[in-house]
C-alpha positions in Angstrom: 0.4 -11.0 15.3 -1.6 -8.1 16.1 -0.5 -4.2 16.0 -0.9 -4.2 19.3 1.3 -6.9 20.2 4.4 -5.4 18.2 6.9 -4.7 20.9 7.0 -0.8 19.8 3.2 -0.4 19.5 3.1 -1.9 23.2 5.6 0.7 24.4 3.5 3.4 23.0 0.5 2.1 24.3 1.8 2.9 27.7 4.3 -0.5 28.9 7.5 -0.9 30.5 9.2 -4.3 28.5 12.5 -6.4 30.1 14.1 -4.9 27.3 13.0 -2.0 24.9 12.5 -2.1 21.7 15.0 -0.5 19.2 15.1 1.1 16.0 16.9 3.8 14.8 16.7 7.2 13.3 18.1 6.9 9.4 18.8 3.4 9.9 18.4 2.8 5.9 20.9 5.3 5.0 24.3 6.0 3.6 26.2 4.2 6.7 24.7 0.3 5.0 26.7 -0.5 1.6 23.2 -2.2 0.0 21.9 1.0 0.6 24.6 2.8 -1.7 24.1 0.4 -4.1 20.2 1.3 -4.4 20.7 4.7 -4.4 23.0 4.5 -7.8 19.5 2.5 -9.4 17.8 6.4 -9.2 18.7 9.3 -10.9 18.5 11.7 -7.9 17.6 11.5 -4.9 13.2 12.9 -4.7 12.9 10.4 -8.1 14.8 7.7 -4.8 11.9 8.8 -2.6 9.1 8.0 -5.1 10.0 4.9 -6.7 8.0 2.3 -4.7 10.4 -0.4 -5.7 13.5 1.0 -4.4 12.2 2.6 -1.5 10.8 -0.8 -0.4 13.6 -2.4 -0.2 15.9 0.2 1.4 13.6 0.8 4.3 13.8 -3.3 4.2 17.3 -3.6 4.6 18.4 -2.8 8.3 15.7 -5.3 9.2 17.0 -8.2 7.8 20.3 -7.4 8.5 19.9 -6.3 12.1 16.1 -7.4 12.9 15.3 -3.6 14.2 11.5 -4.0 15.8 10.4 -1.2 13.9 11.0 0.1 10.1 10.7 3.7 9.3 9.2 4.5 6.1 12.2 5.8 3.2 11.2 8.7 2.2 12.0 12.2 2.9 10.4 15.1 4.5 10.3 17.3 1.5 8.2 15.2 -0.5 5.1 17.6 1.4 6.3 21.0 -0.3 7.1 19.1 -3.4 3.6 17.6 -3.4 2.3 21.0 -2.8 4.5 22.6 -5.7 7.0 23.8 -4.6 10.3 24.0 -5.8 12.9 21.5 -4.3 16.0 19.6 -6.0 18.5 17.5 -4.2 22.2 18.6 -5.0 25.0 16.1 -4.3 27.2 16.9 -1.8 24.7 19.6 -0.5 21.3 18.3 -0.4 18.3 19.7 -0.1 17.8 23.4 -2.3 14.3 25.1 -2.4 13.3 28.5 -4.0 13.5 31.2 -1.7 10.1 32.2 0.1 7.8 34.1 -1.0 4.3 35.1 -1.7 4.8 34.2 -5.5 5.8 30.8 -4.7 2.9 30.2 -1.8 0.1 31.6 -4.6 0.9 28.3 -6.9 0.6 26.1 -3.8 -1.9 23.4 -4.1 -3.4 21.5 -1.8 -6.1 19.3 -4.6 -2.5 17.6 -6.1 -1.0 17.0 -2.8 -2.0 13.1 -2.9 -1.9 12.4 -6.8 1.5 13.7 -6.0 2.0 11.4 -2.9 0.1 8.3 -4.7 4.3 6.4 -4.7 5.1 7.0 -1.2 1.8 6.1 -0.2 1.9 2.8 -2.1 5.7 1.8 -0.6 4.1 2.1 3.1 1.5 -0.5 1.5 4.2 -3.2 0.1 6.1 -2.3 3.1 3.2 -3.9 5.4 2.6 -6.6 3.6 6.6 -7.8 3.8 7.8 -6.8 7.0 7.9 -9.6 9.5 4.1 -9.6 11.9 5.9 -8.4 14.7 7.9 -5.6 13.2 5.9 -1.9 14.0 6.1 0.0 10.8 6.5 4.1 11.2 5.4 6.6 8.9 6.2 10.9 9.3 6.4 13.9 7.9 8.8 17.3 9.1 7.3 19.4 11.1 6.4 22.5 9.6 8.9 24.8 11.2 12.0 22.5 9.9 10.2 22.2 6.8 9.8 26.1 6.0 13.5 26.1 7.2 14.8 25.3 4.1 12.5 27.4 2.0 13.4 30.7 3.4 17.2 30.3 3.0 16.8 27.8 -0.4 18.9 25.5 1.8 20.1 24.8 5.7 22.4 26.6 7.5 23.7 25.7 10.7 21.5 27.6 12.8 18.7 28.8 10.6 19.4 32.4 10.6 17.6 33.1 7.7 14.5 31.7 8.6 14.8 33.2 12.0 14.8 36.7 10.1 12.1 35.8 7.9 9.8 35.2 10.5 10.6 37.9 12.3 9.9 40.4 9.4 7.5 39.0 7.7 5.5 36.7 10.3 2.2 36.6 7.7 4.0 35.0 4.8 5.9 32.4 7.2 2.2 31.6 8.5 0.7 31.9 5.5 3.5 28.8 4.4 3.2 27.1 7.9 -0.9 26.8 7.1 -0.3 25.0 3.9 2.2 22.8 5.0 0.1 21.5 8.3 -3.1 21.0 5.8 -0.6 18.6 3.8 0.7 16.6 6.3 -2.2 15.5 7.8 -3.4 14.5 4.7 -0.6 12.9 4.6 -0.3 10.9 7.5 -3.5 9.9 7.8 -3.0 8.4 4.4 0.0 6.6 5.6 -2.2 5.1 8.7 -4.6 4.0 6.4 -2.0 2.5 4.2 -0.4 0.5 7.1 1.6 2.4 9.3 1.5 1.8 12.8 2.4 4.6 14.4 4.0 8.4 13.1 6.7 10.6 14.0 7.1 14.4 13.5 10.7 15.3 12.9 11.1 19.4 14.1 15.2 19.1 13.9 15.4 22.8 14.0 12.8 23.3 17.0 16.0 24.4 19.5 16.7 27.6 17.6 13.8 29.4 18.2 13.2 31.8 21.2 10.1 31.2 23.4 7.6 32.8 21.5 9.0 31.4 18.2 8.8 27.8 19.8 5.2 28.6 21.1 4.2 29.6 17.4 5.9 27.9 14.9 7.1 24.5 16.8 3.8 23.7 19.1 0.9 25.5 17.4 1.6 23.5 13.8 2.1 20.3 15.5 -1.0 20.3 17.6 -3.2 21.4 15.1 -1.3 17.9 13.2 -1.9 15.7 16.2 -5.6 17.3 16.4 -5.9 16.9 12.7 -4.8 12.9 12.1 -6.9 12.1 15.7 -9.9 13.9 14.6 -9.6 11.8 11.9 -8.1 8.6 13.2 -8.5 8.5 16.7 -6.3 5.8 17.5 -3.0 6.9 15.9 -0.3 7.2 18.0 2.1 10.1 17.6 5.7 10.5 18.5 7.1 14.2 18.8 11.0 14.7 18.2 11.7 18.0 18.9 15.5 18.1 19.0 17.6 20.7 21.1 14.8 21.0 23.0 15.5 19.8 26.2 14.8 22.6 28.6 10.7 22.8 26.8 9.6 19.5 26.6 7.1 19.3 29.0 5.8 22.1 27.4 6.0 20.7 24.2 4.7 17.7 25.1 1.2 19.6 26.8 1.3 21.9 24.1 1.1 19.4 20.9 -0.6 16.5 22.4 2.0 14.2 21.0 1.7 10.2 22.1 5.3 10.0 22.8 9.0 12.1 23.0 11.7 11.5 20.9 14.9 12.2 23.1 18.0 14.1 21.0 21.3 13.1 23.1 21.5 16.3 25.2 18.3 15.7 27.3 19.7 15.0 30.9 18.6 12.1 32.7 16.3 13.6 35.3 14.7 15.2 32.2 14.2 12.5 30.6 12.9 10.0 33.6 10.2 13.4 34.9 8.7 13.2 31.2 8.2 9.3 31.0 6.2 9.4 34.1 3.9 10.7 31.7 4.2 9.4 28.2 6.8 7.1 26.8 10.4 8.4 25.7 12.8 7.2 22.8 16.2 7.8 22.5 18.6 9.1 23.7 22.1 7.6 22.5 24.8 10.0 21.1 24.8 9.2 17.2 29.2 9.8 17.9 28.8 7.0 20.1 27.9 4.9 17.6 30.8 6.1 15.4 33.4 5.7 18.3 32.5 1.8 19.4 34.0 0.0 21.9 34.1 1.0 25.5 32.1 4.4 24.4 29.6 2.8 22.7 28.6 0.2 25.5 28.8 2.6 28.3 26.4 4.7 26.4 23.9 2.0 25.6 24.4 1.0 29.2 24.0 4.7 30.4 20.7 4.9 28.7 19.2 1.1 29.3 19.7 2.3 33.5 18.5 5.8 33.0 15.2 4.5 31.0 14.5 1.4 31.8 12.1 1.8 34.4 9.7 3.2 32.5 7.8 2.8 28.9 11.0 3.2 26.4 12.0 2.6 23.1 15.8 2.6 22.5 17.4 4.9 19.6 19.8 7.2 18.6 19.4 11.0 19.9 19.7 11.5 16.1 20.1 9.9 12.7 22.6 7.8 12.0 25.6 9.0 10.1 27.5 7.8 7.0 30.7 6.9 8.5 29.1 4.9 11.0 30.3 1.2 10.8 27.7 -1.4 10.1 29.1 -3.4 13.2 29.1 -1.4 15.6 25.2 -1.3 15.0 25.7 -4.9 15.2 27.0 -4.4 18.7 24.3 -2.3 19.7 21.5 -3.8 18.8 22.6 -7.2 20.4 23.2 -5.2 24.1 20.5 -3.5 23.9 18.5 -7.0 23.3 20.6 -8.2 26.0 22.7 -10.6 23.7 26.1 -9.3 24.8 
C-alpha cells in the first residue's frame, strides 16, 4: 500500500472518510504497562529517546495492541536544544530541567552537530517504517520553538510560563536570537525524518495560549512559518499539522499565518470553531484527555459529541491532548472500537 492510501495521509490530503482515522497524542506513554517496563531498560529518560531499539518498540506498542492508523515517532521535543548543545536533563518526578537563558549558553550553540547528534532518532523513524503495518501513516515532529524556549528561560515549566513571558518581554533579542537557532534545527530535522520515512509531521506549540497577540504573532506564527516554509522549500510534498493548544480564539489566524497542512484541536475549541476551520483544511482532535480517564457514559458521549461535530468534513479523531498516566488501557480499548464503529 501506498502513502497515499493510508487512511491518515488521505485525510490530510483533503477527504472526508465513513469513519476517521485515529491515533492519539502520547499514545506510547506511561498510561500502557509494556511501556513502563521499557522505560526501566534506560538509564534516564534523553538516553530513552536515543536508543533506536527501545524507542522502536515503544512507539510500536499501542499499534499492536490497539491497531491506531498512525504511530507517532518516541522521542521528545527537547532532543533539538540538546542536539544543539544545550543543557537539558530529565529529573524524575519533575521532568524536563534546562540551564537558564542566556547569551552564554546561545554562544556554544551549534548548528554543524545538530544531526551527528540526531543520527539515533533519525534511525528509529527508519526501523520504524520498515515494521509498521503498509497501511499504518507514520508521524514525525519537533516542539515549536516558543514551547521549546519555554523551558529554557525558567530551567523548567511552570504552569503558565511566566518566566518566559518576562524574558521576552525584556530581553526580546536574546529570546530571538534562541528562537532563530531552534527554527534552523528543526527543519533540519524534519526534513530528515521525511526522508527517513515519516509520512507526515506535527509541530507541538503547547504553550501557544499564553501569549498576548503580539507575542502569538512573533513567537507562535513567525517561527512556524518560516518551519513550514523551510521543510516545503525543501520537500514540497510534506504535509504539516499545526497544534497550537489554548488557542482557540486565533486559529484562523494561525492557520493563514504558518501555512500549516492541517489543525490539531485541544478540547476547548467549540464546535462552530472547529467545523468554520475544516472548511478549509482538515482538523484532528478534539476529545477531552479526562474523558478518557472518566469512561463509561462520559467517554462515549464525548467520542460521540466529536464523531457528529466533525464528521462531515476531512477529520482525524484524537485526544485534545496527550494521554495521561492514570488513564486505563481499556478505556482506550473502548474508544478506539466506537470511533471505528465497532461498538
Amino acid at each position: 500500500m501506498k502513502s497515499h492510501e493510508r487512511a491518515v495521509m488521505r485525510v490530510l490530503n483533503g477527504e472526508t472518510l465513513e469513519r476517521p482515522p485515529i491515533w492519539m497524542m502520547r499514545q506510547a506513554g506511561r498510561y500502557l504497562p509494556e511501556y513502563r517496563a521499557e522505560r526501566t531498560k534506560a538509564k534516564n529518560f534523553l538516553d530513552f529517546c536515543y536508543n533506536p531499539d527501545l524507542a522502536t518498540e515503544v512507539t510500536l506498542q499501542p499499534i499492536r495492541r490497539y491497531g491506531f492508523d498512525a504511530a507517532i515517532l518516541f522521542s521528545d521535543i527537547f532532543v533539538v536544544p540538546d542536539a544543539l548543545g544545550y543543557p537539558v536533563w530529565f529529573e524524575e518526578g519533575r521532568g524536563p530541567v534546562l540551564e537558564p537563558l542566556s547569551s552564554e549558553q546561545l554562544a556554544k550553540l551549534d548548528q554543524a552537530r545538530t544531526m551527528k547528534h540526531l543520527a539515533p532518532v533519525i534511525e528509529t523513524v527508519g526501523r520504524l517504517r520498515a515494521q509498521l503495518p503498509s497501511e499504518t501513516t507514520l508521524l514525525g515532529f519537533c516542539g515549536a520553538p516558543w514551547t521549546v524556549a519555554c523551558y529554557s528561560v525558567a530551567g523548567h515549566t511552570t504552569q503558565d510560563q511566566t518566566a518566559a513571558r518576562i524574558g521576552a518581554y525584556r530581553d526580546p533579542e536574546l529570546m530571538q536570537a534562541f528562537i532563530d537557532q531552534l527554527v534552523e534545527a528543526s527543519i533540519t530535522y524534519l526534513v530528515a525524518q521525511i526522508d527517513a520515512g515519516a509520512d507526515a509531521l506535527q509541530i507541538f506549540d503547547t504553550w501557544a495560549g499564553v501569549l498576548d497577540d503580539a507575542g502569538f504573532e512573533r513567537w507562535s506564527i513567525a517561527p512556524t512559518a518560516k518551519i513550514v516554509a523551510g521543510v516545503k522549500a525543501q520537500r514540497p510534498d510534506a504535509k504539516l499539522i499545526g497544534f497550537p493548544k489554548a488557542s482557540a480564539a486565533r486559529l484562523e489566524r494561525y492557520l493563514e499565518g504558518t501555512g500549516v497542512d492541517a489543525l490539531g484541536l485541544d478540547w476547548t475549541v467549540p464546535a462552530h470553531v472547529a467545523q468554520a476551520l475544516q472548511k478549509k483544511v482538515p482538523v484532528q482532535g478534539n476529545l477531552d484527555p479526562m474523558r478518557l480517564v472518566a469512561g463509561g457514559t462520559a467517554l462515549d458521549e464525548g467520542i460521540d459529541y466529536v464523531l457528529e461535530t466533525l464528521g462531515s468534513g476531512p477529520h482525524i479523531f484524537n485526544l485534545g491532548h496527550g494521554v495521561t498516566p492514570q488513564t486505563s488501557p481499556d478505556h482506550v480499548a473502548r474508544m478506539v472500537k466506537r470511533v471505528k464503529g465497532e461498538i
